[in-house]
Steps between C-alpha positions, in 0.01 A plus 500: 500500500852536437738229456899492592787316367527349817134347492572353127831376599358335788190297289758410199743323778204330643376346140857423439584344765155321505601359139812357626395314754199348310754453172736303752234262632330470167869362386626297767639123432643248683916508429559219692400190259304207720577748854184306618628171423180384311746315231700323748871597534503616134727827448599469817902298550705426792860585341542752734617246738849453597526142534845487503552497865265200548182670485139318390167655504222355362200671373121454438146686476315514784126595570502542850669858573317720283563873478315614188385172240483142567884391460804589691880398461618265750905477544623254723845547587636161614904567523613875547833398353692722738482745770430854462620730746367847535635832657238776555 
């Protein structure tokens, strides 16, 4: 039996590319810190708001509208502050 370039070419792609994929699952972590929001509202902030214009939002964890774990983020957004107008 005689065997081609193209035949060890193809079986050394396959193991790489087997290794990868096993190396990448073997390694994964979470990057988001508390994503799940099993600590509460630790690491997570709300200066991203712009209360400048009158805005208020309030926030909280909330165990009824689970995707994935037992917690979600509930924001509340009681005064918009202004009005947003958008052109598509």
């Amino acid at each position: 039996m005689r065997i081609n370039c193209y035949t060890v070419l193809k079986g050394f792609t396959l193991i790489v590319v087997s290794l990868l994929l096993l190396g990448g699952s073997l390694s994964a972590k979470n990057l988001i810190k508390n994503g799940e929001f099993d600590d509460g509202l630790n690491f997570w902030t709300n200066g991203w708001i712009n209360t400048g214009g009158g805005a208020s939002v309030t926030f909280a964890v909330n165990s009824d509208g689970l995707l994935s774990g037992q917690n979600c983020w509930e924001m509340n957004i009681e005064n918009g502050g202004c009005v947003m107008k958008c052109k598509f």
